[in-house]
C-alpha positions as CSV (number, residue, x, y, z in Angstrom):
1,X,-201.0,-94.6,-16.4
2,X,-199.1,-94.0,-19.2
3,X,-199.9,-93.0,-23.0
4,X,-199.2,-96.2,-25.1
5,X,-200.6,-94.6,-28.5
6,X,-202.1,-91.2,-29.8
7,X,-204.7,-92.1,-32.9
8,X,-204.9,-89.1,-35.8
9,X,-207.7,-87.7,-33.9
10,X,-206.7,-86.6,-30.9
11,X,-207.8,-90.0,-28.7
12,X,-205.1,-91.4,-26.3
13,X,-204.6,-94.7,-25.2
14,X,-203.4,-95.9,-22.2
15,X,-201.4,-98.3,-20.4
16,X,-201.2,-99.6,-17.1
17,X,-199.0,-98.4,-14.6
18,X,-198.1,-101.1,-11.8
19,X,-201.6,-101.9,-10.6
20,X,-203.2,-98.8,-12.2
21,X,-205.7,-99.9,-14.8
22,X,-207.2,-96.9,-16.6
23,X,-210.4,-99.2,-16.2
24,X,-210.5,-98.8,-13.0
25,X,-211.2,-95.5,-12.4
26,X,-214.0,-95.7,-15.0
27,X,-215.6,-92.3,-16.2
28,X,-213.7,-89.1,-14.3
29,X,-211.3,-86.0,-15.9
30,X,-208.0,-86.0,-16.6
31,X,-204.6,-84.3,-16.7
32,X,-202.4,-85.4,-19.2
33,X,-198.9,-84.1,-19.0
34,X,-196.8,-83.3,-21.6
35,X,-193.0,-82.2,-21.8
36,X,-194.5,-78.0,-22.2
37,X,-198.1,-78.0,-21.3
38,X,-200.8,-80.1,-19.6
39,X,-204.1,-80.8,-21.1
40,X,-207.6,-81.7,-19.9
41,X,-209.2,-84.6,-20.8
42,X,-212.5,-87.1,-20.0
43,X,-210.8,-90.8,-19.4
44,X,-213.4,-93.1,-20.6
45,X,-213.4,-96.9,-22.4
46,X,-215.1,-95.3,-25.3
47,X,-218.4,-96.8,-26.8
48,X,-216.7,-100.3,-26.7
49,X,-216.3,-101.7,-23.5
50,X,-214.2,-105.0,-25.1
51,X,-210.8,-104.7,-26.3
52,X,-207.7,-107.0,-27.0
53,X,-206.7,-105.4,-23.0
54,X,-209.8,-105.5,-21.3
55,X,-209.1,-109.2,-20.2
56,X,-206.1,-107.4,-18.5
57,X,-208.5,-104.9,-16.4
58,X,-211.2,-107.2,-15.1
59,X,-209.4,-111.1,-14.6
60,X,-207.1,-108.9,-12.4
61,X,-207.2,-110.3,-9.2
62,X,-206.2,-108.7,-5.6
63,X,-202.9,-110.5,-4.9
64,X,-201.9,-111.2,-8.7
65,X,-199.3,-107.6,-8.7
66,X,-198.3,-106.9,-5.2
67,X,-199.3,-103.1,-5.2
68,X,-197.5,-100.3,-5.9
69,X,-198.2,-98.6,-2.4
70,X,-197.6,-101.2,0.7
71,X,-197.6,-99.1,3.3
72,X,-200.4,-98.6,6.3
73,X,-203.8,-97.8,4.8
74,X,-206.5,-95.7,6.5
75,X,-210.0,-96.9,7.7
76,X,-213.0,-96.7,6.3
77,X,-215.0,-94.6,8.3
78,X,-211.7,-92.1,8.7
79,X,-212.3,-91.9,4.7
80,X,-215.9,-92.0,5.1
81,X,-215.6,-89.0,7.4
82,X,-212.9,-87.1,5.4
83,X,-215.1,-87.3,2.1
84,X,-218.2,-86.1,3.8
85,X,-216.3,-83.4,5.2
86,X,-214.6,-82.1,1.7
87,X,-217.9,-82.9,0.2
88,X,-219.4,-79.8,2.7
89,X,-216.6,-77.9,3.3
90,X,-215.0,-75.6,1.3
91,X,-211.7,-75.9,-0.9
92,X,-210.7,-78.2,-4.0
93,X,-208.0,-80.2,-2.9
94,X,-208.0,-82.6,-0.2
95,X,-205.5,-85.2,1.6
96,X,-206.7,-87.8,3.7
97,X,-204.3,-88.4,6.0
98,X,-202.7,-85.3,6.0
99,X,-199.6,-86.7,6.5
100,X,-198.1,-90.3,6.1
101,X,-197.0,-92.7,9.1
102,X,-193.2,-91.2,8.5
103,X,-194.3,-87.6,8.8
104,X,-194.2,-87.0,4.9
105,X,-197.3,-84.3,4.6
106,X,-199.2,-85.6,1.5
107,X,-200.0,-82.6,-0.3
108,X,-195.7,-82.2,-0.2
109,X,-195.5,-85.6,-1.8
110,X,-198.0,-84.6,-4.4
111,X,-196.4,-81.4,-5.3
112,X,-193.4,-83.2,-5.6
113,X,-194.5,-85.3,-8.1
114,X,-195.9,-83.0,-10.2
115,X,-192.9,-80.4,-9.9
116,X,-190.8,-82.9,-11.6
117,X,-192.9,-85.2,-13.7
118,X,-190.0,-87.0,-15.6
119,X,-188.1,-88.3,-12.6
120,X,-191.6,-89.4,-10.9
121,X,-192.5,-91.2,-14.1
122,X,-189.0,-92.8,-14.2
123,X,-189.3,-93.8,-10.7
124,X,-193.0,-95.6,-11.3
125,X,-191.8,-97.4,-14.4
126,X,-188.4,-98.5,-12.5
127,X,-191.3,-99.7,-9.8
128,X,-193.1,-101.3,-12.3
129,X,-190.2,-102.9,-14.1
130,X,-188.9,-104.5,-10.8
131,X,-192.2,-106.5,-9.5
């Protein structure tokens, strides 16, 4: 998601990224990075839930934006499994595959992206712009 506009008091509003709604995520925490610090933040739809976008989050339709990620997905009970498991185990993060179909470990792809924010951004909106 991106930050389309910042209001005087602090709130953010955001924008879709490919097939990213911020509505669909619904209530959960946030990081929001910035060009020399990253804040913490509750993404919610405030105490409206109707705005000029939310026809944009809920007439979306599977098959109307091919997806951003086309690749191989992994089963439901593997995911089932894997959330149980992080649920009663111990540690924060969690990657479920650990690695991709091409051998790419996940939590590398994720630290890439957050190493170098700007050329991952660049990348997502070039994805965006091109389907």
């Amino acid at each position: 998601m991106l930050v389309k506009r910042v209001e005087s008091d602090g709130t953010l509003h955001l924008t879709q990224l490919g097939t990213m709604y911020p509505g669909n995520f619904g209530l959960g925490p946030v990081a929001v990075l910035g060009d020399n610090e990253t804040l913490c933040g509750v993404l919610t739809h405030g105490s409206e839930h109707t705005t000029k976008e939310s026809p944009k989050i809920w007439e979306t339709k599977p098959g109307d934006v091919p997806a951003v990620y086309q690749g191989p997905l992994t089963p439901v009970d593997e995911c089932a499994a894997a959330i149980l498991a992080a649920i009663e185990g111990p540690g924060f993060e969690h990657y479920v595959p650990a690695s991709l179909p091409n051998g790419l470990e996940q939590k590398a792809l994720v630290m890439g992206k957050t190493s170098d924010v700007d050329t991952f951004l660049s990348s997502m909106s070039e994805l965006a712009r091109s389907s």
